[in-house]
N, C-alpha and C positions, 0 to 999 in steps of 0.2 A: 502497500500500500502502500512514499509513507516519505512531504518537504523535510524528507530525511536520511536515514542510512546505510546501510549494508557495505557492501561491498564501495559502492558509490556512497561515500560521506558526502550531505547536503547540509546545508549552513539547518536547515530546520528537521528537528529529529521528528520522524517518524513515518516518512513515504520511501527511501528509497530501498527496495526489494531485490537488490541484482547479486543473486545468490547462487550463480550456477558458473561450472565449466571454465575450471583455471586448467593451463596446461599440468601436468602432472609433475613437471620439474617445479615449478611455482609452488605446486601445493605441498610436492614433500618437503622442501624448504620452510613454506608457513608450520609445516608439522611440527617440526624442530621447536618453535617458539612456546607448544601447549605447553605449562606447567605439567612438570611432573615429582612433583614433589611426594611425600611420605604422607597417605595419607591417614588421618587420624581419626579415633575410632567413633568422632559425633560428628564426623565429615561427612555432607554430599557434595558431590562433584556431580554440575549441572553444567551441560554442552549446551549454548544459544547461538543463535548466528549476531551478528552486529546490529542487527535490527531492533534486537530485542530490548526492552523498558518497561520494567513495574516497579511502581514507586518502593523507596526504600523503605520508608515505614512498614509495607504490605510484607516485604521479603524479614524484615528484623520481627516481625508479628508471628510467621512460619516459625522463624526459629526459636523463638523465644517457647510456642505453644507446642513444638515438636522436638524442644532440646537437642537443636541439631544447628550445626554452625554449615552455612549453603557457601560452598565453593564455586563461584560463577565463572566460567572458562567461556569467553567468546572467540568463537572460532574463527571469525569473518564472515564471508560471504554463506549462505545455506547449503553450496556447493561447495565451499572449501572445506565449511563444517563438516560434511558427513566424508570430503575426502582424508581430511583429519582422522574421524572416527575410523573409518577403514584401513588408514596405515597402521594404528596402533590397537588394531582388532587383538593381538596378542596380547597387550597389558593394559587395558582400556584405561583410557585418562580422563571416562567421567560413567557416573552411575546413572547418571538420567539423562533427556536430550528434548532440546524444545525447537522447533521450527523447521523440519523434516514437512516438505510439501506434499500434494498429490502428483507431482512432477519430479519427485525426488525419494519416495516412498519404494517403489519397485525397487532402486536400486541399492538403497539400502538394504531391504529384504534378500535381495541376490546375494551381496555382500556378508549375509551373515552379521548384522552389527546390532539390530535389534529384535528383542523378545518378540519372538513371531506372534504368540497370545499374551498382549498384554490382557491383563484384568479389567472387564470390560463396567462400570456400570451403568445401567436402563440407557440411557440416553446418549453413550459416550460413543457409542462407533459411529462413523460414519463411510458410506460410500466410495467414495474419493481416497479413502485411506486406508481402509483395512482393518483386522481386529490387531495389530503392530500399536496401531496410533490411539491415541483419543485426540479430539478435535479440539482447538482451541478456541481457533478465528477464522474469521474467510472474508475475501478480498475480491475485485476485482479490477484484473488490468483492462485499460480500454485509451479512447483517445480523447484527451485534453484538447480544449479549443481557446486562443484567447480575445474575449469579448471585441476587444479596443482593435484588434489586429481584423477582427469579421467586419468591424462598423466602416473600416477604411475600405475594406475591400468592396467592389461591387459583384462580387460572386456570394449566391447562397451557400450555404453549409451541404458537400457531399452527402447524398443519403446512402451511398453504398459503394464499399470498397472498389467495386471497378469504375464509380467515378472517379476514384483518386487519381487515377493512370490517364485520365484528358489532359490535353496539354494545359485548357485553364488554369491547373492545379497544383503546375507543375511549381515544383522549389516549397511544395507546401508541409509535408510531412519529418519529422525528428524521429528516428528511434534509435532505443541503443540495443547494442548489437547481442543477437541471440547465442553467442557463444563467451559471452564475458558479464552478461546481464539477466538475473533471471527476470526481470520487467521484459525485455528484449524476447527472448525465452517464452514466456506465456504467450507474448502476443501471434509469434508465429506458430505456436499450438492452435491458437484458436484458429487461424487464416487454413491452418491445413485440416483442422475439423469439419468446418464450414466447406471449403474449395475441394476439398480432397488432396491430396499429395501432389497429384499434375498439376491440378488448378492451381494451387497456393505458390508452387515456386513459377505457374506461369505469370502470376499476379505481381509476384517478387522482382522479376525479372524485368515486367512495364513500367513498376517503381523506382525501378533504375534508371532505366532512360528518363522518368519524367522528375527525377530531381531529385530523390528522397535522400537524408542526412541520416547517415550511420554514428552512432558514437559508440566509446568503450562501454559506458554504464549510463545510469538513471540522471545521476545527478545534471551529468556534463549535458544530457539533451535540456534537462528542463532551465537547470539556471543559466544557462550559456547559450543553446542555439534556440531554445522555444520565446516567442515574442513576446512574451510576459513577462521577460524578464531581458528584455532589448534585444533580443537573439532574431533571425530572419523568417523564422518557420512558426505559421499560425496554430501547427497541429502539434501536438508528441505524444508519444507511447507513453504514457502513464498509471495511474488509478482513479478508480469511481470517490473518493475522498480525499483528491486530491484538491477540489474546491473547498470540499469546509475546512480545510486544513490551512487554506489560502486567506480564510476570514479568521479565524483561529490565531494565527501566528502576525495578523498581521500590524501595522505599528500606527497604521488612522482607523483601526479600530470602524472595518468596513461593516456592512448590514449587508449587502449583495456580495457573493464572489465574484473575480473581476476574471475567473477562469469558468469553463463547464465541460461536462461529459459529453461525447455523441458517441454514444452505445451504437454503433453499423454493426450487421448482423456478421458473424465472423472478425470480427473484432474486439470481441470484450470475450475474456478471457477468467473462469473461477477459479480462485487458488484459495486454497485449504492449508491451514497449518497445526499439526499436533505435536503432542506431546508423548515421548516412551522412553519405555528400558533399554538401556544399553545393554546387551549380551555380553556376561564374564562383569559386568558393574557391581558393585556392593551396596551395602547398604535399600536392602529390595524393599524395606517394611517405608522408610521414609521416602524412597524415590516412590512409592504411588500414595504416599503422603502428596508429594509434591506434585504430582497427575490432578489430584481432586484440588487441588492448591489451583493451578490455571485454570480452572474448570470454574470454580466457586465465584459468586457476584461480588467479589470488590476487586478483582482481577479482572475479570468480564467487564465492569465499568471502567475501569481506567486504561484498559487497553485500546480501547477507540479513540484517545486524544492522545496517547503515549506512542501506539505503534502503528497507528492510524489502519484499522482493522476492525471487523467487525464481530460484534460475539454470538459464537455459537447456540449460547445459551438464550434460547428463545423468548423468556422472560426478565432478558436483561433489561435497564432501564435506560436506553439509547441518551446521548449527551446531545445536549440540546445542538450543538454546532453542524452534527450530520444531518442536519435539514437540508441543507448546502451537498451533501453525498446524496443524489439519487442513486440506489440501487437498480443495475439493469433487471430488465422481467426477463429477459434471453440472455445467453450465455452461452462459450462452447467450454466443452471437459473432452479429457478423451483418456480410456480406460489406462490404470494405471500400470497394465503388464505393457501396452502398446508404447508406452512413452518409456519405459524402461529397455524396450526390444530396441525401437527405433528412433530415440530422439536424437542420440549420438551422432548416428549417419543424416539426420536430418538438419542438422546444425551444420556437418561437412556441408551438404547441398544447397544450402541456403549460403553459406561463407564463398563458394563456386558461383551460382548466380549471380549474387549483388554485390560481394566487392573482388572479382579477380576476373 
């Protein structure tokens, strides 16, 4: 979700999501840096990606009522995280693990890293992720528009992805790149859910002739090349909360976002994030301590203006700012053995199309 940070650091914590796909030299080297220290016997060691934010008080409130001292290892990106976890599958460097997607689920499971049947309760599995995970939060990538950049223009708003490829429209689109960004990453899941495989890198491929801007991650489209923030490009690959986040953080204290969503069908993108057990982890009784811990409502409410995300928990009490986040009514997924099988060579093929 999130005018924030992952992999891609954004001056505002909480949007940016590009959590996948470092080269493997890159990531064993990030390995080296996890803490591996001796650990002691009221330790949990909890793997997050950089994304992740729940107020301090909520995490000192855990351990004070669980007698347990929370060891937070941020791993980086959600892809470096679990390539982390995978290199040190021999002496695991954390008991628990938060932020493992539906796009990053499969591979984990192949890997061997996490409890294939976590402990499930009533409400806690979902679809998208397996009985591995329980769910925390769920997001959606799509494409940001900036108001001020539409009013100059004398073109309407595209209402579907093969508008974009007119020359109209050309020079109008930002995204970052699906092999260094998991925002990047979701969007071109969705383009191949919707188009199908041929369609989506034919789509890719128009996009390249008619303008489109590649970046490394999240941040560098939105604060740098997207027009909302003096950049050339009206459009960028984003999230559906990226406007209240825009009123939220901002410093005249607006009543409108001065950004919005345009959900195109094959364009918006759900991503799911949960929480599980490390395979060979300790400490099993307080790591699903820590399971119903993200699950439970004062974690649920603060992660909507923390990590800019939405709560699973259907009775949460939404923060008055996502007025400003329409959630899309459509959306694509696509099953999580399929993204596991072929996302890899799909990332090859899309890196071949539009930028070589």
């Amino acid at each position: 979700m999130t005018l924030i940070p992952a992999l891609d650091a954004g001056a505002i914590k909480g949007f940016a999501m590009n959590r996948r796909f470092f080269t493997l030299a890159a990531t064993a080297l990030a390995a080296l840096s996890v803490s591996t220290h001796s650990l002691a016997a009221d330790e949990l060691r909890v793997m997050v990606h950089s994304s992740f934010a729940v107020p301090k008080p909520l995490l000192a409130q855990f351990e004070s009522q669980h007698s347990v001292k929370l060891v937070v290892i941020k791993g980086g990106d959600a892809g470096e995280m679990l390539n982390k976890l995978i290199l040190t599958r021999a002496q695991p460097v954390a008991d628990v693990v938060f932020g493992i997607d539906n796009t990053l689920v499969g591979k984990a499971l192949a890997a061997g890293v996490l409890e294939p049947a976590l402990p499930q309760t009533k409400d806690s599995a979902d679809s998208n992720l397996g009985p591995a995970l329980a769910a925390v939060d769920y997001g959606f990538v799509t494409l940001n528009y900036d108001k001020a950049a539409l009013a100059k223009s004398t073109l309407m708003l595209p209402k579907t992805l093969q508008d974009l490829t007119l020359p109209a429209y050309k020079n109008w689109l930002v995204t970052p790149n699906p092999a260094t960004s998991s925002t990047g990453y979701a969007f071109m899941l969705a383009t191949i859910s919707a188009l199908g495989e041929e369609g989506a890198f034919a789509w890719w491929a128009q996009m390249r002739v008619n303008g489109l801007k590649v970046t490394k991650g999240w941040s560098e489209a939105y604060y740098t090349e997207f027009a909302r923030n003096k950049g050339a490009y009206p459009l960028v690959v984003s999230y559906a909360t990226s406007p209240a986040a825009e009123v939220f953080y901002s410093k005249e204290k607006l009543t409108e976002s001065p950004t919005a969503s345009l959900n195109l069908k094959g364009g918006v993108f759900r991503q799911v994030e949960g929480v599980g057990l490390v395979t060979g982890g300790g400490q099993r009784a307080a790591a699903l301590k820590f399971v119903d811990f993200m699950r439970a409502a004062p974690v649920q409410e603060a992660l909507q203006t923390e990590m800019w995300m939405y709560p699973v928990q259907v009775n949460t009490l939404r923060a008055a700012v996502l007025s400003h986040a329409i959630e899309p009514g459509v959306f694509e997924s696509l099953p999580v053995q399929v993204i596991a099988d072929k996302g890899a060579q799909w990332v090859t093929r899309w890196t071949k199309v539009v930028l070589k």
